[in-house]
N, C-alpha and C positions, 0 to 999 in steps of 0.2 A: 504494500500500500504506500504510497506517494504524500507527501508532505498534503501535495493540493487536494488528496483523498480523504488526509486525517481531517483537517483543513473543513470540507463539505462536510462530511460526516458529524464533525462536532456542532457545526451550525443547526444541519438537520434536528438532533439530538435535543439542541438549546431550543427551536421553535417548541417542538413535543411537547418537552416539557416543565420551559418555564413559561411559553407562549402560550402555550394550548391550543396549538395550529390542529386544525380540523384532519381527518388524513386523508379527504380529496384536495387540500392544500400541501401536504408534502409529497403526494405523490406527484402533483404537478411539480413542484420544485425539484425534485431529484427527476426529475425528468426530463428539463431544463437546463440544471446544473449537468446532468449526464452529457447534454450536447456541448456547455461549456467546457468541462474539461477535457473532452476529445477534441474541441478545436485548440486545446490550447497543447496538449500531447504532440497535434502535430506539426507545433513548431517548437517542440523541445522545449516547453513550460511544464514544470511540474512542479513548483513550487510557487504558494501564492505571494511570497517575498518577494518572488522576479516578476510577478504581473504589472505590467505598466497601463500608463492610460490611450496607450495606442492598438494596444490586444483586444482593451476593452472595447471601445470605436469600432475598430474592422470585425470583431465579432459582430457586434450591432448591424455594422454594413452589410456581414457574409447571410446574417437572419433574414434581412428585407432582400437579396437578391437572391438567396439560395444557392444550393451549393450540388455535387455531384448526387449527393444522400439523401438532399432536403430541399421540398420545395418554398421558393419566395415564404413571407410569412407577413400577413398583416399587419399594419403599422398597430395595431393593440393587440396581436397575440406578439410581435416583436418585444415593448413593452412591458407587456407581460416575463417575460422569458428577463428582460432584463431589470425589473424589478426584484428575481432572486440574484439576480451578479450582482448588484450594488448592495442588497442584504449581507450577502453572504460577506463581501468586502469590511462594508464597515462592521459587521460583528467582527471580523479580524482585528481590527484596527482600534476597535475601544476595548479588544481584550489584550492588546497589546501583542498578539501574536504575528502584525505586520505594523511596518512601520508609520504607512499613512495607508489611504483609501485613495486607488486608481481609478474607481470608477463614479467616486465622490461628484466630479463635475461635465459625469457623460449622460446631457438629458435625451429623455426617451425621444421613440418618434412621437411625433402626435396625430394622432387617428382623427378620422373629419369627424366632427359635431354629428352626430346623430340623437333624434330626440327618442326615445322607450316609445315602442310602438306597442298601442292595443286596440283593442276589435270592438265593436257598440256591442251596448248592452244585446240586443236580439240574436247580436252573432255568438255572444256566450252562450244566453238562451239554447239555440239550435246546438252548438255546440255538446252542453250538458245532456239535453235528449238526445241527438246519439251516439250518447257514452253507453248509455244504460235501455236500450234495443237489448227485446227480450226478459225473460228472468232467470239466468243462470247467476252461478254463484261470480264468474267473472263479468258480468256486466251492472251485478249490484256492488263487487267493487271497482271498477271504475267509476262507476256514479260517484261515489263516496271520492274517490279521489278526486275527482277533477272538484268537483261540489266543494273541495277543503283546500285546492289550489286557486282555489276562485274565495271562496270564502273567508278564506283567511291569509291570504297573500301569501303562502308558505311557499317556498322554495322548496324546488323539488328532493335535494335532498334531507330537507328538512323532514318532507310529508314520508317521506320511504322509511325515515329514521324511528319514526313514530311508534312507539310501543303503546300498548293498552290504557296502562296507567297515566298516559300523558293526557286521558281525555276526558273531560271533565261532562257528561252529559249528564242530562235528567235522571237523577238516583244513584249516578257517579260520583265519586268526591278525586280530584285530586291530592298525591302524597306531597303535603307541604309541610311545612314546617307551624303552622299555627292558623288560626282562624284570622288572622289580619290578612293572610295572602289569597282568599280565597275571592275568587271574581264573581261577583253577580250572574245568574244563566248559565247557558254553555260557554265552555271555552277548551282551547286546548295550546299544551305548552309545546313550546318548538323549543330545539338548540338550534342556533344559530352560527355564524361563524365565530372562530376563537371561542366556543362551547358558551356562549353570549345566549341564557336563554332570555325567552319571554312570554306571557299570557297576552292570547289573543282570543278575544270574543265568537264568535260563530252564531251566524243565526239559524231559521227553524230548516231550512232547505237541506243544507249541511248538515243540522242536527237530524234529520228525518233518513237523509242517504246513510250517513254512517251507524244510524239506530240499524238501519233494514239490514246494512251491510253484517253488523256484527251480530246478529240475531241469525238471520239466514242464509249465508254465504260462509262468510268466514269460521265456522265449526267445519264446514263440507272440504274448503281449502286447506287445515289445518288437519284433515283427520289424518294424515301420516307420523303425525304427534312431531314435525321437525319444526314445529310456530315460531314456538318460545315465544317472546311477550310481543312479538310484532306487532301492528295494528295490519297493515296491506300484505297481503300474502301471493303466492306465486302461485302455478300448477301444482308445483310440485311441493309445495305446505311450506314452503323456506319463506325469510322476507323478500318482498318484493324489491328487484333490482331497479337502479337508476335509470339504467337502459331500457328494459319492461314499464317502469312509468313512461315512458320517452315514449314507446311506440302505443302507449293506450292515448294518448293525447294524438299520436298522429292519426292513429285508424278514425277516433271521433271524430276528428277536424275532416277526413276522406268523406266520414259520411256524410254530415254536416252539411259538402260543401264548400269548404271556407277559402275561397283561391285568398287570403292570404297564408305568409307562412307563420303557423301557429303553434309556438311548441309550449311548455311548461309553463315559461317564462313570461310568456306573453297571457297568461293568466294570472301573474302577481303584478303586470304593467297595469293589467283590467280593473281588477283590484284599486291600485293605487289612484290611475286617472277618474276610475267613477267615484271614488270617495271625493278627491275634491272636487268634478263635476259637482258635486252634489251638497257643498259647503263645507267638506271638512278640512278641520286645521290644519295646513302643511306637518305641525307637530305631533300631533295626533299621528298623522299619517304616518308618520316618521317612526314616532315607539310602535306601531302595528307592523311596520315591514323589518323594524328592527336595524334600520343604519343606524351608523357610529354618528353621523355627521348628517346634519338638514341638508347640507350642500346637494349631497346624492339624492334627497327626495325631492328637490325645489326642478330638478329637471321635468319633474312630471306636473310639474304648473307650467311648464313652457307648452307640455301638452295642452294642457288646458287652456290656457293662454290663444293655441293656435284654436279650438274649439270654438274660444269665444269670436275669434275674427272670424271663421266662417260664418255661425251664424249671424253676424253684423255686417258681413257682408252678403245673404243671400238675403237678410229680412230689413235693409232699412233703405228710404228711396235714395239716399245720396251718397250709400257706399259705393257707388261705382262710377 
C-alpha cells in the first residue's frame, strides 16, 4: 500500500466515523478517489506530499475531456469527483500529514443554472394511479411508495431505508425518547444525509396507501421470513433496492404517460414546488426536505417564481 493509499484510506475512515458520511457517500468517494489515484500512479505520484497544484488542474481537465477508460464527465459530476480531491487534501493538511493543500485554490467547473424540475399536481395524480393498477401485493406497494415520495418529500434513499418502527400511523407510536418528540397525526422519520434525521408529517392518502400496504401486501412479500424490520420489500422478502425503487417510479411514469423525464427525485421537487405554490414558508419547506442551508431550498421559489410569470403573463391584458 502506497503513502497516497494510506493517505485515502484514513480520510475514508475519518468521514465514517467522525463525519457520519452516509455509505452511498463513501462509496461515491472511493470511487472517485479510485480514479484519482490511478491518474496520479500514472505519472509516478504516489505520494500525497509530491501532489502539486498542477496534477490537481489536469486531473480536473482529463475528467471534462475524458480519457482512453472514461468518458467526458459533466461539469457537476466533474465537480463532484473533485469535491473529494480537495476533501481528501485539506484533511491532509490540517492533520499535518502534508505540508499545504494543492488543491486549496482549484475551483470547480460550474454547471449551467438549472432550476428542480417538477410535474403539476394532475401529472402526480395520474402518476400515483398507475402505480397501484390492480391488487397485488406489488402494486399496493408501490402505491405506498411513490404516495410517501410525494408525500413527504423523502429521498429515495431515505424511503428504501425505512424500517417499520420509523412510522408513526394511527395506533403506531414512534420509539423516541419522550413525549415532547412526539408529532401530532401521522408522520414518519427519515435519516437523512450525514445520518441528519427528521419528522415529517404525512397526510390521509399516504396514511391510507401505507395502512393497505402493510396490512395486505407486505406479510405476502415478507413471508420468506428475510424482512427484518424493512418497511418496502422486494420479490424476494429482502429490503427493497434503490434500483427497484428506480424502476417502480419509471414503469408508473410508462403508464401514466408522463413524456416528461420523471424519476424519484422529481417527486420530492413536487413536493417542494406545490408547498410553496400553495403559501408555505420557504422555512418550513426547508426542515421538511431536511437541507443544511435555505440557500438549496430558495431554488425552488425560483420555481415558483417562474409559475407566477406564466400565469401573469397568460391572465392579465398588458402582459404582452
Amino acid at each position: 500500500m502506497t503513502p497516497l493509499d494510506r493517505s485515502v484510506r484514513g480520510w475514508l475512515d475519518h468521514l465514517r466515523v467522525e463525519r457520519g458520511a452516509s455509505d452511498n457517500t463513501l462509496r461515491a468517494y472511493t470511487r472517485d478517489l479510485g480514479r484519482y489515484r490511478s491518474y496520479l500512479a500514472a505519472r509516478g505520484v504516489d505520494d500525497p506530499a509530491a501532489v502539486s497544484e498542477r496534477h490537481v488542474t489536469d486531473f480536473l481537465a482529463t475528467l471534462r475531456e475524458g480519457d482512453a477508460g472514461h468518458p467526458p464527465l459533466a461539469p457537476s459530476s466533474a465537480a463532484r469527483t473533485l469535491v473529494a480531491v480537495r476533501g481528501l487534501h485539506r484533511f491532509l493538511a490540517l492533520e499535518g500529514d502534508a505540508a499545504d493543500d494543492p488543491a486549496r485554490t482549484v475551483p470547480p467547473p460550474r454547471p449551467p443554472s438549472r432550476l428542480p424540475k417538477a410535474i403539476p399536481v394532475d401529472a402526480v395524480e395520474r402518476l400515483l394511479l398507475a402505480a397501484s393498477l390492480g391488487d397485488t401485493p406489488e402494486s399496493l406497494r408501490d402505491r405506498a411508495l411513490l404516495e410517501l415520495l410525494y408525500g413527504a418529500g423523502a429521498r429515495i434513499s431515505e424511503a428504501v431505508g425505512l424500517d417499520v418502527d420509523d412510522l408513526d400511523l394511527p395506533g403506531r407510536e414512534l420509539p423516541d425518547g419522550g413525549p415532547a418528540e412526539r408529532t401530532p397525526g401521522a408522520a414518519v422519520r427519515l435519516m437523512g444525509k450525514g445520518g441528519k434525521e427528521r419528522i415529517v408529517p404525512v397526510g390521509r392518502y399516504a396514511v391510507e396507501a401505507l395502512t393497505a400496504y402493510l396490512v395486505r401486501a407486505r406479510p405476502v412479500l415478507g413471508a420468506s421470513g428475510r424482512a427484518g424490520p424493512a418497511v418496502f420489500l422486494g420479490r424476494r422478502g429482502a429490503r427493497l433496492s434503490r434500483q427497484s425503487a428506480w424502476a417502480v417510479v419509471q414503469r408508473a411514469a410508462g403508464r401514466a404517460g408522463l413524456a416528461e423525464h420523471v424519476s424519484p427525485h422529481t417527486l420530492r421537487h413536487s413536493f417542494a414546488t406545490h408547498l410553496l405554490d400553495g403559501g408555505a414558508d420557504v422555512r418550513v419547506v426547508q426542515e421538511l426536505l431536511g437541507h443544511a442551508s435555505v440557500t438549496t431550498t430558495q431554488l425552488y421559489t425560483m420555481v415558483s417564481a417562474h409559475r407566477l410569470r406564466e400565469v401573469y403573463a397568460g391572465a392579465h391584458p398588458r402582459a404582452r
